[in-house]
C-alpha positions in Angstrom: 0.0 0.0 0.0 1.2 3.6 -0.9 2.3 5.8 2.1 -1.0 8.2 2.2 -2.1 11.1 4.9 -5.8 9.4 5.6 -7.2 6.3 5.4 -10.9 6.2 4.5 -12.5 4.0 7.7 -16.1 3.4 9.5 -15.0 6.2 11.3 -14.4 8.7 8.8 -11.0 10.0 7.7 -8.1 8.6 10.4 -5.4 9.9 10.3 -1.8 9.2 9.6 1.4 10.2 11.1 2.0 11.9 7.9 -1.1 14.1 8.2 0.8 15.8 11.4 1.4 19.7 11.4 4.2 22.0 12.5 2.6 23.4 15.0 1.9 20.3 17.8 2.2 16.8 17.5 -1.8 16.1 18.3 -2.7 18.6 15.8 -3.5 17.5 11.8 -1.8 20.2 9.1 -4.4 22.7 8.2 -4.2 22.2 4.4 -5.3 18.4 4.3 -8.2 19.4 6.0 -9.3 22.0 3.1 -8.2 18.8 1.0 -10.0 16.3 2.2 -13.3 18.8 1.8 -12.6 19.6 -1.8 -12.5 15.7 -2.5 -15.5 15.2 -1.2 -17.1 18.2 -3.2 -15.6 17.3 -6.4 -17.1 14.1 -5.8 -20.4 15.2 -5.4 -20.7 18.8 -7.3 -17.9 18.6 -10.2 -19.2 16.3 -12.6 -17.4 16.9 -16.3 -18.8 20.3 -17.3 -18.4 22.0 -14.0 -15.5 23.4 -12.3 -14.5 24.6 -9.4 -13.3 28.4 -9.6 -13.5 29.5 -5.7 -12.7 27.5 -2.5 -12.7 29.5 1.0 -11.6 27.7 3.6 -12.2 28.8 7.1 -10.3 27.2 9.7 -12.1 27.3 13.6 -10.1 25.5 15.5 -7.1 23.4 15.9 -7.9 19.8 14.3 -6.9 16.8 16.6 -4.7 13.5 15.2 -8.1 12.3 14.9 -10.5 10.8 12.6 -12.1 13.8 10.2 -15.7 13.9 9.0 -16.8 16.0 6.0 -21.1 17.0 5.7 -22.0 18.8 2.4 -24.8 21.4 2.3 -25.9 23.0 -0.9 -26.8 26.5 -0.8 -27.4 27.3 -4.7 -28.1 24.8 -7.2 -28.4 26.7 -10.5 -28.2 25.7 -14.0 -24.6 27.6 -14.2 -23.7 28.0 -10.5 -23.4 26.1 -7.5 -22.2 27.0 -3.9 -22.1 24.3 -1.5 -20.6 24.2 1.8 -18.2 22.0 3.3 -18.6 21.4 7.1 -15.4 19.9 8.5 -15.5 17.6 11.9 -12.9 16.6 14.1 -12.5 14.9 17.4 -16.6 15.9 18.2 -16.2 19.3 16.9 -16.4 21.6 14.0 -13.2 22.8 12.9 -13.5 24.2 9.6 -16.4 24.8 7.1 -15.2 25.0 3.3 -17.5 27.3 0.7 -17.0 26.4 -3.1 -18.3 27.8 -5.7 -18.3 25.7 -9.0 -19.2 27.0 -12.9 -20.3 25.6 -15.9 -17.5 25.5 -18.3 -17.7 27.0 -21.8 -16.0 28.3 -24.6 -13.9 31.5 -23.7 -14.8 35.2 -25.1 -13.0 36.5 -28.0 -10.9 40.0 -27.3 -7.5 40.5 -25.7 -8.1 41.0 -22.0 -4.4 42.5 -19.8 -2.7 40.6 -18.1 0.2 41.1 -15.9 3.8 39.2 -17.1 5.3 36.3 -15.4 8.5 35.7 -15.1 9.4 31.6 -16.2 9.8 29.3 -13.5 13.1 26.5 -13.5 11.9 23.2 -13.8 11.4 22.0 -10.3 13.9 18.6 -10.9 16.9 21.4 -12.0 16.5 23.0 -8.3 19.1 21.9 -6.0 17.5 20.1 -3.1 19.4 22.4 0.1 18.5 22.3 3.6 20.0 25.9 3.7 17.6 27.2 1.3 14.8 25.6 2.5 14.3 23.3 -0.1 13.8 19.7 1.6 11.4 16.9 2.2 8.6 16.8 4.8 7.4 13.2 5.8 6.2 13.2 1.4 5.9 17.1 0.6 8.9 18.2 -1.2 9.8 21.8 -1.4 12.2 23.2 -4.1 13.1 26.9 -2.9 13.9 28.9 -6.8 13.9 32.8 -4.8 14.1 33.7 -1.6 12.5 30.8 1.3 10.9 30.4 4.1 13.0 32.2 6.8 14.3 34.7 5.1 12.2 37.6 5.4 12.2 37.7 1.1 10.0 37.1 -1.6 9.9 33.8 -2.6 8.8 31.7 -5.2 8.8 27.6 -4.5 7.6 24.5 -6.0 5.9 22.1 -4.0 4.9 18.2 -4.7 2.8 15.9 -2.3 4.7 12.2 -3.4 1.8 10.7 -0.8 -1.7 10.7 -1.6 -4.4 12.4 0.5 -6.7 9.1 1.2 -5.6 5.4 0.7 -4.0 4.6 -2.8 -6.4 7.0 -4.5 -4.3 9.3 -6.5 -5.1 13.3 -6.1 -7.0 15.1 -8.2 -5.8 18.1 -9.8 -8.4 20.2 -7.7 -7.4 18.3 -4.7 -3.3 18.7 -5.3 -4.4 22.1 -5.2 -6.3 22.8 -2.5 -3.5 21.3 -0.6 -1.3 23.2 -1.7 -3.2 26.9 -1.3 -3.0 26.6 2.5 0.9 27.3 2.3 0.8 30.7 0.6 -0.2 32.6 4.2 3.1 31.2 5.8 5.5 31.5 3.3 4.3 34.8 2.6 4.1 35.8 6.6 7.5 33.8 7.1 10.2 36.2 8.7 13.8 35.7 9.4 12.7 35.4 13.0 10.3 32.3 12.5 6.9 32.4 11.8 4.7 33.8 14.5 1.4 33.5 12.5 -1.0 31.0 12.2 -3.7 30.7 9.0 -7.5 31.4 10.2 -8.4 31.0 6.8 -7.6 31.2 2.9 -9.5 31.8 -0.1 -8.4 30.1 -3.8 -9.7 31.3 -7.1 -9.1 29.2 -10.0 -8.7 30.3 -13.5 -8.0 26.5 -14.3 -7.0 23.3 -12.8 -3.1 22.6 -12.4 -1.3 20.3 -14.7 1.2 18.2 -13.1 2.4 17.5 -9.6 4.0 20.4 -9.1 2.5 23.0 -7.7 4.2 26.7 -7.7 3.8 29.1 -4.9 4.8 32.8 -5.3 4.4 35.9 -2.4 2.6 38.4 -4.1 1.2 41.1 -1.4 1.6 41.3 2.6 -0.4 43.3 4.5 0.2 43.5 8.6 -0.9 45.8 11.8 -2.2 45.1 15.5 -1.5 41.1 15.4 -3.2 40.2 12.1 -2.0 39.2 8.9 -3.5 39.8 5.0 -1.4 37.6 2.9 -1.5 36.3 -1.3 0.2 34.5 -3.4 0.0 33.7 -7.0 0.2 29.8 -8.4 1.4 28.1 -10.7 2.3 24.8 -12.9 4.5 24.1 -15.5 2.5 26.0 -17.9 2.4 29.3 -15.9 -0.7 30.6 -13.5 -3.3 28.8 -12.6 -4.8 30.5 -9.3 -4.2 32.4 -6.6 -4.5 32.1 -2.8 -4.6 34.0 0.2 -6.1 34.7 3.5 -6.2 36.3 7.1 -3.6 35.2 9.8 -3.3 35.6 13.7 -0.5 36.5 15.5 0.5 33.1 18.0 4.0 32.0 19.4 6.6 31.0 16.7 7.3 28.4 14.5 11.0 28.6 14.1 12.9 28.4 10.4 
């Protein structure tokens, strides 16, 4: 069997010691939660001709190293729009509710509409795998540092790849390799060369497209701080160039040292 964060059980989602955060070791990493909800909305709401272009994902409490349970609630069923909401259980509480939007895909407008350059990415197997830089592997989630790094209080740019799967042997989707992914733009956007003294309470991706590939690029766009609270965004991006962005609000807690 393939190393994997969950296992899918009569109990719900158990955990594995992979799904551990940073930040205690009784307490799941915030972006397989928002994951596991997006599988289970895809599942239900993203048949072929829909996609999802919005995920928010609101994060209400610390999750325990225990098994997670995810309830769906549609709000709006329309013949080009659905919202549906995502209620996220942990441990005999709620610790996170995820609001997607999905669209009906169609054929795009004709015109040329501005857009902002991007600057090409290195191929994420020509960057030098450096515990100085920051580039390393986490228990499955490689990192691959190409600017700046968590730590040092610059703008980065990384690539990231989960080599695990999120539940079982069941390989991610693209939408779920994602929404794994869009929790990490807050810290390493809010990273400083003092640690990293904030915490996610939520983030928001909006998806022009799904990501091709398995890895994901993550790059600090904007940073926004006063009294204790955090704004933070990030651009992403696959071997093809953007495909979303991500971002949310923060609180200030003790640090997670570099």
């Amino acid at each position: 069997m393939n190393a994997c964060y969950f296992e899918l059980d009569e109990h719900g989602y158990s955990p594995t010691p992979l799904a551990r955060g940073p930040w205690s070791e009784d307490m799941l990493h915030g972006r397989l939660l928002g994951g596991l909800a997006a599988r289970s909305l895809e599942t239900e709401y993203g048949e072929i001709g829909w996609r999802a272009a919005r995920l928010t994902v609101d994060l209400f409490r610390p999750a325990a190293m225990a098994p997670v349970q995810i309830s769906l609630r549609p709000v709006r069923q329309g013949r080009k729009v659905r919202v549906v909401d995502a209620v996220i259980t942990c441990d005999g509480h709620e610790v996170g509710r995820v609001s997607a939007v999905f669209l009906v895909a169609s054929q795009d407008p004709p015109g040329t509409i501005w857009r902002p350059y991007h600057s090409p990415w290195p191929d994420p197997d020509a960057v030098t795998s450096d515990e100085t830089t920051g580039s390393a592997e986490h228990n499955g989630w490689l990192f691959r540092v190409v600017d700046g790094g968590m730590g040092t209080g610059e703008r980065s740019r990384v690539w990231t790849n989960d080599t695990v799967s999120l539940v079982g042997n069941e390989p991610m989707s693209p939408l779920v390799r994602a929404a794994v992914s869009g929790d990490i733009a807050c810290p390493l956007v809010n990273f400083s060369d003092e640690g990293l003294y904030y915490i996610n309470a939520d983030y928001t991706m909006l998806l022009g497209r799904y990501p091709v590939g398995e890895w994901i690029g993550v790059a600090s766009t904007e940073q926004i701080q006063a009294e204790g609270i955090s704004v933070a965004m990030a651009t992403m991006y696959d071997a093809h160039g953007p495909f979303a962005t991500s971002g949310g609000t923060s609180l200030t807690r003790p640090p997670l040292e570099d």
